[in-house]
C-alpha positions in Angstrom: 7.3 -25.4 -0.7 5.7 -21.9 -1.5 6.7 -18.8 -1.2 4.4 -15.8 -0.9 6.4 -12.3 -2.2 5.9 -10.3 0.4 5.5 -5.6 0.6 5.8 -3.3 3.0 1.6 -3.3 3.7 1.6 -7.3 4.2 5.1 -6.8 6.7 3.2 -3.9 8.3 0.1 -5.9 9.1 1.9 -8.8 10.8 3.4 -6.4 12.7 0.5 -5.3 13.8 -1.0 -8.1 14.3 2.3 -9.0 16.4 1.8 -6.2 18.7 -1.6 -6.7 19.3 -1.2 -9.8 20.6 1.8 -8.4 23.0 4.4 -10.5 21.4 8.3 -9.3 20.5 9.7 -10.8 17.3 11.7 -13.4 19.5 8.9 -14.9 21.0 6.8 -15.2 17.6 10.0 -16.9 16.0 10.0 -19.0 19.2 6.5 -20.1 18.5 6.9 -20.8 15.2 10.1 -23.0 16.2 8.0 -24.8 18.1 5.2 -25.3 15.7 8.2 -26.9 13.2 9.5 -23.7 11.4 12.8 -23.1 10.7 12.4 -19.1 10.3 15.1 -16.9 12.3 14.1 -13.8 14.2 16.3 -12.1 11.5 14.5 -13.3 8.5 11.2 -13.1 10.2 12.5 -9.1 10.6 12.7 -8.9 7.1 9.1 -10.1 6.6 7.9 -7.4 8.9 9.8 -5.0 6.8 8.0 -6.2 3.6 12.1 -7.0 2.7 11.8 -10.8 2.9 9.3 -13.5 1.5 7.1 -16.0 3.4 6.8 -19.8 3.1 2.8 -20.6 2.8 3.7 -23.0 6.1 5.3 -20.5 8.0 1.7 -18.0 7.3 -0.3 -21.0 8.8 1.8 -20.9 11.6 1.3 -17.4 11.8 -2.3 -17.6 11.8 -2.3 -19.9 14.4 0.0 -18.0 16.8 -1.9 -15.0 16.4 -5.2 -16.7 16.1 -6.5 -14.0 13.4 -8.1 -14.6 10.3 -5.7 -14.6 7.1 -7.9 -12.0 6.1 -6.1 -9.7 8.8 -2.7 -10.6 6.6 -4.4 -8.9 3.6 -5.6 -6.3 5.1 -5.8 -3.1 3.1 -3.4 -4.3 0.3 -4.4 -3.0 -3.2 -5.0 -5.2 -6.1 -2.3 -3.0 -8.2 1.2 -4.0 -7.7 2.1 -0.3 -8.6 0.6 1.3 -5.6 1.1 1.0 -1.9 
């Protein structure tokens, strides 16, 4: 499986997607969990915080739970790895 390596802007969009949708971080891992994920609300945390990586799966899962485009993922992410 494969891993995306994940930043503060990519954690900061999913939690905005998230909370658009009206969602806590429990009931997205719940989702997920029911979907076939594994994630923990604690790891999932750490995605948010652009602290922890995300399995490719578990971003398809995500897509579908929030029913976004992956574009909303990327949103306003440089190219550079050097700036924010």
């Amino acid at each position: 499986m494969s891993k995306l390596l994940g930043n503060e802007l990519f954690g900061e969009n999913i939690k905005k997607i998230r909370l658009s949708c009206g969602l806590t971080q429990d009931q997205t891992v719940a989702k997920l969990q029911l979907l076939g994920s594994p994630l923990s609300r604690s790891t999932y945390s750490l995605i948010e915080m652009g602290r922890g990586n995300i399995f490719i799966n578990d971003l398809v899962g995500l897509q579908m739970v929030f029913n976004v485009s992956y574009e909303e993922f990327f949103r306003d992410i440089p190219p550079s790895r050097t700036s924010k």
